[in-house]
C-alpha positions as a LaTeX table, in Angstrom:
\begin{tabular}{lrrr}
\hline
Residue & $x$ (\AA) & $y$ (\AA) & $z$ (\AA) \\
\hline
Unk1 & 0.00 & 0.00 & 0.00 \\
Unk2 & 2.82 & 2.42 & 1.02 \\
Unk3 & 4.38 & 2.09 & $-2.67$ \\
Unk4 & 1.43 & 2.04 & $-4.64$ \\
Unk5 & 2.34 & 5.73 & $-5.96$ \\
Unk6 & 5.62 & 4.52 & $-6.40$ \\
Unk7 & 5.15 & 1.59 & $-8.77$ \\
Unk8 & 2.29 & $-0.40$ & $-10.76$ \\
Unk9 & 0.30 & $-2.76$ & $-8.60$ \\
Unk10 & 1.10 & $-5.22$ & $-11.94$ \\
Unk11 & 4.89 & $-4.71$ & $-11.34$ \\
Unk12 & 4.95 & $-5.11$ & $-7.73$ \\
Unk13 & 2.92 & $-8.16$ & $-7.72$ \\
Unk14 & 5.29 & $-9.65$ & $-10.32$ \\
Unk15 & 8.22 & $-8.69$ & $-8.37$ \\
Unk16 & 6.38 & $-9.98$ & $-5.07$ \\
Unk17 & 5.21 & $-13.27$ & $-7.02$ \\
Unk18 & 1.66 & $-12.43$ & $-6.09$ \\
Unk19 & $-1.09$ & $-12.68$ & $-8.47$ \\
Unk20 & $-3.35$ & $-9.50$ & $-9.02$ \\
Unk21 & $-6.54$ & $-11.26$ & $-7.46$ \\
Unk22 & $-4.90$ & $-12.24$ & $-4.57$ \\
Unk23 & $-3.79$ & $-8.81$ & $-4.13$ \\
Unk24 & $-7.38$ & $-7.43$ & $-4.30$ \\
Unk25 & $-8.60$ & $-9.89$ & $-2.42$ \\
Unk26 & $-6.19$ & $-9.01$ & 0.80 \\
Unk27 & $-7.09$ & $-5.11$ & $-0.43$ \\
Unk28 & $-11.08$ & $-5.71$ & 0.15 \\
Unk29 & $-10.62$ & $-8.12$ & 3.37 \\
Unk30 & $-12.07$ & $-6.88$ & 6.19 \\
Unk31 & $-10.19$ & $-6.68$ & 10.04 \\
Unk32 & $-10.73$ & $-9.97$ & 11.87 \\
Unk33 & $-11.47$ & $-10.55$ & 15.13 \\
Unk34 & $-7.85$ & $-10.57$ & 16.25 \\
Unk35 & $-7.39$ & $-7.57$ & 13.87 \\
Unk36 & $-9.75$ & $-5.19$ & 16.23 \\
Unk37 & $-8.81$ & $-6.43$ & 19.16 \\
Unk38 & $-5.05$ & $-6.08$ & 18.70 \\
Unk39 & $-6.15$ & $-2.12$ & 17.80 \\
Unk40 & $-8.35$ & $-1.57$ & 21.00 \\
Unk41 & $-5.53$ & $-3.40$ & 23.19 \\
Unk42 & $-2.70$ & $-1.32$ & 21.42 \\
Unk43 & $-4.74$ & 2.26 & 22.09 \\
Unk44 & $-5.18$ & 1.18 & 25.80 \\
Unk45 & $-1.42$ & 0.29 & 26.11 \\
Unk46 & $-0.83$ & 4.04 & 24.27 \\
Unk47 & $-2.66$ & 5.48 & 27.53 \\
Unk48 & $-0.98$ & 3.46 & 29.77 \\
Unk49 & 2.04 & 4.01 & 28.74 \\
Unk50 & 1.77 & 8.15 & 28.56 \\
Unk51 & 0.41 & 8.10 & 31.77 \\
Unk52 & 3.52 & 6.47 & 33.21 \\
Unk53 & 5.32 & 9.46 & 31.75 \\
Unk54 & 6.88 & 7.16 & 29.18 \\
Unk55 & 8.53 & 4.69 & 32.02 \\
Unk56 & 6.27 & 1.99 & 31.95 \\
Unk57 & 8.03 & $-1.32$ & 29.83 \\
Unk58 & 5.92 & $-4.39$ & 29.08 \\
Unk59 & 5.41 & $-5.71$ & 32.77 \\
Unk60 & 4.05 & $-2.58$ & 34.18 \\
Unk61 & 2.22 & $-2.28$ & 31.22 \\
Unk62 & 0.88 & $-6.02$ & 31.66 \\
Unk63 & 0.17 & $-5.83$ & 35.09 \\
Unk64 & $-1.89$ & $-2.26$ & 34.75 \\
Unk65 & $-4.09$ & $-3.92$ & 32.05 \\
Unk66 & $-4.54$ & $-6.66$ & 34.39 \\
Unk67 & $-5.90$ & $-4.04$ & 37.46 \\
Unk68 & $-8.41$ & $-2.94$ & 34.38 \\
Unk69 & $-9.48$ & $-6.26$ & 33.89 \\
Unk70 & $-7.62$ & $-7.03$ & 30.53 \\
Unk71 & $-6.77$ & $-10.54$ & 31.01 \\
Unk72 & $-3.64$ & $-10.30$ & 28.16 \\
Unk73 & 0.14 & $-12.08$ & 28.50 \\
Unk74 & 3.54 & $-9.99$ & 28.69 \\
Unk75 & 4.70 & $-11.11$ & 25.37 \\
Unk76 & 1.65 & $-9.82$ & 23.62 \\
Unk77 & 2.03 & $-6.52$ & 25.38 \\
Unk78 & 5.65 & $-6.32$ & 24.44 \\
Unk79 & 4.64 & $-6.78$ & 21.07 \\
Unk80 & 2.54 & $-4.53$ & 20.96 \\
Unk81 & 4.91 & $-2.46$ & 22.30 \\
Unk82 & 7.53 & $-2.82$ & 19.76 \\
Unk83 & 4.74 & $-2.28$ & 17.04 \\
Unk84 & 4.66 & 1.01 & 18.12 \\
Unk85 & 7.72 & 1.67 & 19.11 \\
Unk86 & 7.25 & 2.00 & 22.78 \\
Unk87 & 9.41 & 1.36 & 24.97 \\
Unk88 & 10.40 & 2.19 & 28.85 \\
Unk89 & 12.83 & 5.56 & 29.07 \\
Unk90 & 16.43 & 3.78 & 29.04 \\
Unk91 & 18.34 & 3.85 & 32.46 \\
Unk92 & 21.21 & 5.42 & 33.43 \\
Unk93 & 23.87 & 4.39 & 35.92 \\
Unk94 & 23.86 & 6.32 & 39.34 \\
Unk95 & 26.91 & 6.87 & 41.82 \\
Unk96 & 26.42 & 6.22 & 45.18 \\
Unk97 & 27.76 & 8.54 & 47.21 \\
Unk98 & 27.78 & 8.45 & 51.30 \\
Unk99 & 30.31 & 10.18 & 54.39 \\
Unk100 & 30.60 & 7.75 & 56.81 \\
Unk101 & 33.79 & 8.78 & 58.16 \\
Unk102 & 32.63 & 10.05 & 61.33 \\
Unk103 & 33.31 & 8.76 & 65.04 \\
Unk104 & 30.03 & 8.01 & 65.98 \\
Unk105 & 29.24 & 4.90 & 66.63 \\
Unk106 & 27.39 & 2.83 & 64.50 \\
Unk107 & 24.70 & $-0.28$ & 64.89 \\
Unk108 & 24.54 & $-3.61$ & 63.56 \\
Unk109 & 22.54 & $-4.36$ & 60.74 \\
Unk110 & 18.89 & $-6.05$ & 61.90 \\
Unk111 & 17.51 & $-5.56$ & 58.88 \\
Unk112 & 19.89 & $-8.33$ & 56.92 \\
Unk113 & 18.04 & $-7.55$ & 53.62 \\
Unk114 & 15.24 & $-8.89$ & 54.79 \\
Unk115 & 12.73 & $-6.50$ & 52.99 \\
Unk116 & 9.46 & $-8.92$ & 52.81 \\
Unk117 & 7.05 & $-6.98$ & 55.68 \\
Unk118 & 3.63 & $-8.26$ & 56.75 \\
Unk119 & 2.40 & $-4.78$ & 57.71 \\
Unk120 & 3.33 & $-1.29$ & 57.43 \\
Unk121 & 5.25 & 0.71 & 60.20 \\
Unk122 & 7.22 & $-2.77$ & 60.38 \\
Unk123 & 10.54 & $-1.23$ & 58.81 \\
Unk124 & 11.12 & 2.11 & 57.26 \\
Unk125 & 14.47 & 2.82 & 55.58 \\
Unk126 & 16.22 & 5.75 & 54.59 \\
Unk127 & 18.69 & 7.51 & 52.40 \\
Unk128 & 20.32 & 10.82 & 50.88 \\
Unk129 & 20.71 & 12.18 & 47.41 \\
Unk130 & 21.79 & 14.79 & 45.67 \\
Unk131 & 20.53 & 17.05 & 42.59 \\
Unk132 & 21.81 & 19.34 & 40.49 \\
Unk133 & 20.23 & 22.71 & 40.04 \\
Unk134 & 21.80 & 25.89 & 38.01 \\
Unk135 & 22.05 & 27.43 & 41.88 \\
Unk136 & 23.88 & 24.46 & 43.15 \\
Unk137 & 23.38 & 21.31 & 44.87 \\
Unk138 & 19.95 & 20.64 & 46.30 \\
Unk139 & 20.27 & 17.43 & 48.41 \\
Unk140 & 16.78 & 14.95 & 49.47 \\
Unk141 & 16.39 & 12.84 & 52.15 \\
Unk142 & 13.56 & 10.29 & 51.64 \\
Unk143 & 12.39 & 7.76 & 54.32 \\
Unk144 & 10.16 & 4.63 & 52.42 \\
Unk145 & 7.90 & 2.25 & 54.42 \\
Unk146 & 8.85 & $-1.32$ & 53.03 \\
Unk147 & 5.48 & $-2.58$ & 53.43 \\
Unk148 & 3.76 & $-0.25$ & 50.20 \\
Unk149 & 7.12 & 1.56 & 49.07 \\
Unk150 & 5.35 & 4.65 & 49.92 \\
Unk151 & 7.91 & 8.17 & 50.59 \\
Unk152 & 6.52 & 8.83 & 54.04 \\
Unk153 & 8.80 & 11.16 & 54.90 \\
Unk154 & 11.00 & 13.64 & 53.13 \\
Unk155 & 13.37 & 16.51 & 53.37 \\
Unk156 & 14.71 & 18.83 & 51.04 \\
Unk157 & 17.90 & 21.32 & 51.83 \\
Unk158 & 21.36 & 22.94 & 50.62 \\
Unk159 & 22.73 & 21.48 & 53.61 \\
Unk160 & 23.94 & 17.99 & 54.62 \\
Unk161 & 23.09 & 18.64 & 58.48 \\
Unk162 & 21.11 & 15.99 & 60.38 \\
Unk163 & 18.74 & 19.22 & 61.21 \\
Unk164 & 18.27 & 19.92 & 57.89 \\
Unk165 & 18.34 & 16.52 & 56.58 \\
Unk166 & 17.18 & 12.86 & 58.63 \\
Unk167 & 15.65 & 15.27 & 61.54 \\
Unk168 & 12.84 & 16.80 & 59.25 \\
Unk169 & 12.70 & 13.94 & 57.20 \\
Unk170 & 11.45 & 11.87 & 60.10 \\
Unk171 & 9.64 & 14.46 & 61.57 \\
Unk172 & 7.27 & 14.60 & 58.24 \\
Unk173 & 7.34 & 10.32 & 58.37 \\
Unk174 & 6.00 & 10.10 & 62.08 \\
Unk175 & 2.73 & 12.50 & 61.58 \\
Unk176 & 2.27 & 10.95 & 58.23 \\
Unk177 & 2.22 & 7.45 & 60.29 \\
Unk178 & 2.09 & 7.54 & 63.58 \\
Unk179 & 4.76 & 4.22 & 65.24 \\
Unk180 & 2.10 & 1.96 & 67.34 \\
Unk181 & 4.54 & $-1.41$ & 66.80 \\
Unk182 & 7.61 & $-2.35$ & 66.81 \\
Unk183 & 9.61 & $-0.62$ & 63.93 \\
Unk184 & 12.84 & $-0.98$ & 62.58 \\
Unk185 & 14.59 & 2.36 & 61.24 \\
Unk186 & 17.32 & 1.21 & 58.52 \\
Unk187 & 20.06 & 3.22 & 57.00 \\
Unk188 & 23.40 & 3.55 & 55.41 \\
Unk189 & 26.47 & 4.68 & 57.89 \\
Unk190 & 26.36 & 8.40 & 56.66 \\
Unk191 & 27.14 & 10.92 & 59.78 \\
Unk192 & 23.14 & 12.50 & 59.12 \\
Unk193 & 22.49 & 8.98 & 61.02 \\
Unk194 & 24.97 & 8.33 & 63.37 \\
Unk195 & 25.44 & 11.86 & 65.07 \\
Unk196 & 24.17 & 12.45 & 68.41 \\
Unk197 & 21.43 & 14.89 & 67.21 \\
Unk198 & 19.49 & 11.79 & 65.36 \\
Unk199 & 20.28 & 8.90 & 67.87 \\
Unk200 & 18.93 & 10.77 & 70.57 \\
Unk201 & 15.55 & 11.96 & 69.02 \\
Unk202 & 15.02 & 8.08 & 68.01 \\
Unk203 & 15.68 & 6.78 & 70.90 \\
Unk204 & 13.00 & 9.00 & 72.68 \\
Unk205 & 10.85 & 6.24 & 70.61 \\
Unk206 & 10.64 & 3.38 & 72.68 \\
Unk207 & 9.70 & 0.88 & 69.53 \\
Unk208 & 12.36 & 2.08 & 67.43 \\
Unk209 & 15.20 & 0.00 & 66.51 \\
Unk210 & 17.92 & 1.35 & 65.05 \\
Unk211 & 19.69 & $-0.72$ & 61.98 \\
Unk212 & 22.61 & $-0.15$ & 59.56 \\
Unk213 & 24.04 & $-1.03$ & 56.55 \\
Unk214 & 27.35 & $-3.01$ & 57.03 \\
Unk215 & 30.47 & $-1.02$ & 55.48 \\
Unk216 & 30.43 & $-0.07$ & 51.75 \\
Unk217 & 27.54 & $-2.49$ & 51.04 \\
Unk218 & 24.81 & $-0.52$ & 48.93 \\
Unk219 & 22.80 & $-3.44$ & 48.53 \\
Unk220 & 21.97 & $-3.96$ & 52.78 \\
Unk221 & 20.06 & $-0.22$ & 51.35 \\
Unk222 & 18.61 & $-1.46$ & 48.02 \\
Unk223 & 15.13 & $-0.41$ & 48.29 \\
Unk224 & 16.21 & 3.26 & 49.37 \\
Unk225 & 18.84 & 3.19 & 46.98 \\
Unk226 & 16.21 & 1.66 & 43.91 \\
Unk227 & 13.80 & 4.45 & 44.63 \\
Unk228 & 16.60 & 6.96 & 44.15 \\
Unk229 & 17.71 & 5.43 & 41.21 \\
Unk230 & 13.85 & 5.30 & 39.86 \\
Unk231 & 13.37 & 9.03 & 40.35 \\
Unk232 & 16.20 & 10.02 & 38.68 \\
Unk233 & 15.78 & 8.28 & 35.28 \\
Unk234 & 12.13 & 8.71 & 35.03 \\
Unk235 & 11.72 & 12.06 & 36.29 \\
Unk236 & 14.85 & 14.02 & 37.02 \\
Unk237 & 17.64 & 13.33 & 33.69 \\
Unk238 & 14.72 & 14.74 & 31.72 \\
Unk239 & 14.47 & 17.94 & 33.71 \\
Unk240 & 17.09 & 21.15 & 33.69 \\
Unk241 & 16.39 & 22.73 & 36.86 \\
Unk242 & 17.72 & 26.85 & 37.14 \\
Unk243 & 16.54 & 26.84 & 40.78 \\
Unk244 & 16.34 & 25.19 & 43.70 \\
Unk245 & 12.41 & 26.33 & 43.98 \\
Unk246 & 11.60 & 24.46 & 40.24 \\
Unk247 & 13.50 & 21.51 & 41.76 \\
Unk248 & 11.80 & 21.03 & 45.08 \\
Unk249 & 8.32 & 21.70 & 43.32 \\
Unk250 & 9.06 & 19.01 & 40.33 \\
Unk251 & 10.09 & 16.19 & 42.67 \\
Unk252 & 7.34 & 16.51 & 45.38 \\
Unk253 & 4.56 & 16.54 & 42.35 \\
Unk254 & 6.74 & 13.48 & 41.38 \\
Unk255 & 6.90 & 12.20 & 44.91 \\
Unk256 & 3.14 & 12.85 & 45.73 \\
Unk257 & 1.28 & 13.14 & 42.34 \\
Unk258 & 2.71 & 10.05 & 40.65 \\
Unk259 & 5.23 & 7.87 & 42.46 \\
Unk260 & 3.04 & 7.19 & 46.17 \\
Unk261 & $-0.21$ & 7.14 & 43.99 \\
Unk262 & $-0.04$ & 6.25 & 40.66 \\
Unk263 & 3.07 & 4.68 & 40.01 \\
Unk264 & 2.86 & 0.25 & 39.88 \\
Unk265 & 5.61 & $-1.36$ & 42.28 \\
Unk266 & 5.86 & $-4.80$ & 41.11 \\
Unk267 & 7.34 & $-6.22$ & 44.27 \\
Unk268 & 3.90 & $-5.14$ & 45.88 \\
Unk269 & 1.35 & $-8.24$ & 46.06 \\
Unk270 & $-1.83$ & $-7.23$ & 43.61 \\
Unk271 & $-5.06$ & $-6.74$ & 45.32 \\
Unk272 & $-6.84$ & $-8.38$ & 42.10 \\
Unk273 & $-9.01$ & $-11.79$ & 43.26 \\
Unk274 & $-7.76$ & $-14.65$ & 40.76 \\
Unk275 & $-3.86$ & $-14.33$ & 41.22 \\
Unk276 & $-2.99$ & $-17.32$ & 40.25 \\
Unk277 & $-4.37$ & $-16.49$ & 37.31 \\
Unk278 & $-2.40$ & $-12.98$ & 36.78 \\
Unk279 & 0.86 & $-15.12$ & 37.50 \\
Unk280 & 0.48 & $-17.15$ & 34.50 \\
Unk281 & $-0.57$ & $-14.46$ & 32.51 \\
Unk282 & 2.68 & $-12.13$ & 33.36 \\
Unk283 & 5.23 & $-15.89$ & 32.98 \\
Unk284 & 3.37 & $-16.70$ & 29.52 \\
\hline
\end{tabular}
């Protein structure tokens, strides 16, 4: 169809070894069944996929069809996909920085990676990052509930200070959720953690344990460290911010507009009925 103004339809089938009826015939055959459906599944996946801001790849994708109740595998998402050239921003690698050379003391790590939870205010981790604005550095501190991934708490400041930093930061996390159990607080080693300032005002909380990464090992942090990671390829490499002001706004309507509402963590259990069911769609 594309070359039809290019060459004779006699030529091409000759070249094609096609005869001229057959041609017709596929001209004047209406969409099948599979046809419209692949077209109504492929303008759903369109929405899906600008609504994720361009991040989603075929699981998300999958699994957000399945919350709609399109019963449809990964592959023929991915397909899909591809058809229309979709495809999940690509990553980029991110440098972990943190200062633990400090002489406070440190404690051991009861946490041990352990980040399945039964309930939320079980464990709540933490972590530090920095971004670059035209006015300088503009550093966030984040704390995360494992239980729903949600940013409970958050800080942002020009200044690497436990006051400006882990103090409001958990400040924000304990009105947003109040500790009734038993909680574990996990971080890295960095001095906004370890200084006197921060131990003391956790261990005013009775139910608060206090747990730490072990030396150099980002992955004791991982979930902290993957939301950090997450936020900067989908939302922050695409954004060149002059001030700190245009920074602070774009990330909290990331933080609260998209990421703790909208936004599909796939290490979170589904609350759709038949999961068995979902489970063989997503491994098909």
């Amino acid at each position: 169809m594309a070359n039809n103004s290019l060459f004779p339809i006699e030529k091409m089938c000759k070249v094609l070894k096609v005869s001229r009826s057959s041609y017709y015939c596929w001209l004047m055959r209406k969409p099948g069944k599979r046809d419209i459906e692949n077209d109504e599944l492929s303008d759903r996946i369109k929405k899906i996929y600008e609504s994720s801001k361009r991040t989603y790849g075929s699981p998300r994708v999958t699994i957000a069809l399945l919350e709609e109740g399109v019963y449809v595998s990964r592959p023929r998402v991915a397909r899909l996909m591809k058809k229309q050239n979709l495809q999940s921003i690509i990553r980029k690698k991110w440098v972990v920085t943190t200062d633990s050379r400090h002489n406070y003391p440190v404690v051991e790590n009861k946490l041990n990676r352990d980040f399945n939870v039964i309930r939320t205010g079980q464990v709540w981790v933490s972590d530090i990052t920095y971004i670059k604005t035209s006015q300088g550095w503009l550093y966030l501190t984040v704390i995360i509930d494992l239980y729903d991934r949600k940013v409970i708490g958050w800080a942002f400041s020009k200044s690497l200070k436990a006051v400006c930093t882990t103090i409001p930061a958990w400040r924000m996390a304990i009105r947003n959720r109040p500790i009734t159990q038993v909680l574990i607080f996990h971080s890295d080693r960095g001095v906004q953690y370890a200084c006197n300032e921060f131990k003391n005002i956790l261990s005013s909380f009775k139910l608060v344990e206090r747990s730490m990464s072990r030396k150099g090992n980002c992955w004791d942090n991982a979930v902290a460290e993957s939301f950090f990671k997450t936020l900067k390829v989908e939302h922050i490499y695409h954004n060149n911010y002059k001030t700190f002001k245009e920074a602070e706004l774009s990330v909290f309507e990331y933080i609260e507009a998209w990421y703790n509402v909208n936004r599909i963590h796939t290490t979170i259990k589904t609350s759709i009925k038949n999961k068995k069911e979902i489970l063989n769609q997503l491994v098909a």
